[in-house]
N, C-alpha and C positions, 0 to 999 in steps of 0.2 A: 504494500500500500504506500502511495507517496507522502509526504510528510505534512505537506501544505499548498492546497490550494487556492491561486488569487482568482477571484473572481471579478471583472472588471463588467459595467452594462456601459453600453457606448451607444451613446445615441446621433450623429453626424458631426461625430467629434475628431473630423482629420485636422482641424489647430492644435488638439494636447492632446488625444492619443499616442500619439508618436512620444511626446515626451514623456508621458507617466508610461509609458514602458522603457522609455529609454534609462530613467530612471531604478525602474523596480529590477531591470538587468542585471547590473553590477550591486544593488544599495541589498539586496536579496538573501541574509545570511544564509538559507539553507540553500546545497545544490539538490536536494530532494522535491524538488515545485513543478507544477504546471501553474499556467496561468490558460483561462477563463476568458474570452471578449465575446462578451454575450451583443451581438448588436440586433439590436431593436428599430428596425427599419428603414436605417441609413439610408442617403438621397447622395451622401458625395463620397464613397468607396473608402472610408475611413477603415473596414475592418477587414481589406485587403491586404495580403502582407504580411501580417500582424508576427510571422512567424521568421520573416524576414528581419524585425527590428530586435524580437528577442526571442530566442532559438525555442526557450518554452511558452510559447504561449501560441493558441490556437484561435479560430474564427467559430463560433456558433451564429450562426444567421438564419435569422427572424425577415420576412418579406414585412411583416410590420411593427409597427411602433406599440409594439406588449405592454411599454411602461416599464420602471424602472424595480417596482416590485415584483412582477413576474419576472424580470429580466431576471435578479438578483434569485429567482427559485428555479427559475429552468437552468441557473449556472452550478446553483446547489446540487441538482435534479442528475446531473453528468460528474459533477467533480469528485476524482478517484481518493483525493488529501485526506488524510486523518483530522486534519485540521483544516477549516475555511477560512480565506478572506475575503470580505468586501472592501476594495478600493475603487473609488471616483475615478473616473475615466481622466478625470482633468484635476488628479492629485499628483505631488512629487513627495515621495518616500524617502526619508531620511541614509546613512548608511545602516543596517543591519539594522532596519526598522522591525524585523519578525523577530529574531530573538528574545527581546524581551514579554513580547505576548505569548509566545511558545513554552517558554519557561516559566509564566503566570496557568498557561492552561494547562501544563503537566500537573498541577494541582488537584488533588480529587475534586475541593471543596469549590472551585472556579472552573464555571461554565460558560465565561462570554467575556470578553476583555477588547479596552480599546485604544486607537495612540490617541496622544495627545495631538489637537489638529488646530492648525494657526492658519490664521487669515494671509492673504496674502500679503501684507506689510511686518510678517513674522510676528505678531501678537498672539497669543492663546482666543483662541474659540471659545466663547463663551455657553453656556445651553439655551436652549431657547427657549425651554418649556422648564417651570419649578418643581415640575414630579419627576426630574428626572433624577434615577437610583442614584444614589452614593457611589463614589468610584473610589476603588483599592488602588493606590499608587504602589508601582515595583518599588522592593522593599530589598534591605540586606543588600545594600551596593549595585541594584539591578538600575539599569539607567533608564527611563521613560523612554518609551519610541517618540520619535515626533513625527507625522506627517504635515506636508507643507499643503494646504489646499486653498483654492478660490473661498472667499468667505463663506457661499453657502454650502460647500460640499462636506459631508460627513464617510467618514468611514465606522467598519466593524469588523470584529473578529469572531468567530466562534468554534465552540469544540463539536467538533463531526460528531451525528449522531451514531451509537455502534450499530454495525451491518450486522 
């Protein structure tokens, strides 16, 4: 089984597709990954390629525009990783931005973990809703991951359900 997979939903994003993979390529601590580009009905051939910019990552194509919640479950729906991730199509990934959530969800007790995600002027993301759960900061010298993303975009991690 592989270790982790990104799941990325792309919706006619040939401006930052290209670099949130270009990114997630090298910045990727495990070599055990696939990556996921679910696209959702693209109009300018953004999710052509895809395997051309970084050797693991694959095209799933949609004739239409699913939305980005079903994108995010039909990528769930194929992805072989013990582990999942959802990354924005139009995020940039720190270096060895997975380690530290891998390492949080070898945890029994942790079942969902996430980076830390900054606007584009490098300030921390705020929530946006007040119900949002308490978050567990890596702890014992583990360094927070940070994802760089556009203000509105969010990422997520979580631990594969057992097959």
């Amino acid at each position: 089984m592989t270790e982790l997979s990104v799941v990325l939903v792309n919706h006619n994003g040939a401006d930052c597709l290209p670099k949130t993979l270009l990114a997630l390529a090298p910045n990727t601590a495990t070599e055990d990954v696939e990556c996921l580009v679910v696209d959702s009905g693209s109009a300018d051939g953004s999710w052509e390629g895809v395997e051309g910019i970084w050797e693991k990552a694959r095209s799933l194509r949609f004739e239409e525009n699913i939305g980005f919640c079903a994108g995010c479950n039909r990528g769930a729906e194929v992805a072989q990783g013990r582990l999942l991730a959802f990354v924005n199509f139009d995020g940039e990934v720190e270096p060895d931005w997975d380690a530290p959530l891998r390492q949080l969800l070898d945890d029994p007790a942790v079942a969902i973990a996430t980076g830390v995600l900054l606007t584009g002027d490098g300030g921390e993301s705020k929530p946006q809703d007040s119900r949002s759960p308490p978050t567990r900061r890596p702890t014992d010298g583990m360094k927070a991951n940070r994802v760089r993303h556009f203000p509105t975009a969010q990422s997520t991690s979580r631990r594969r359900a057992a097959r």
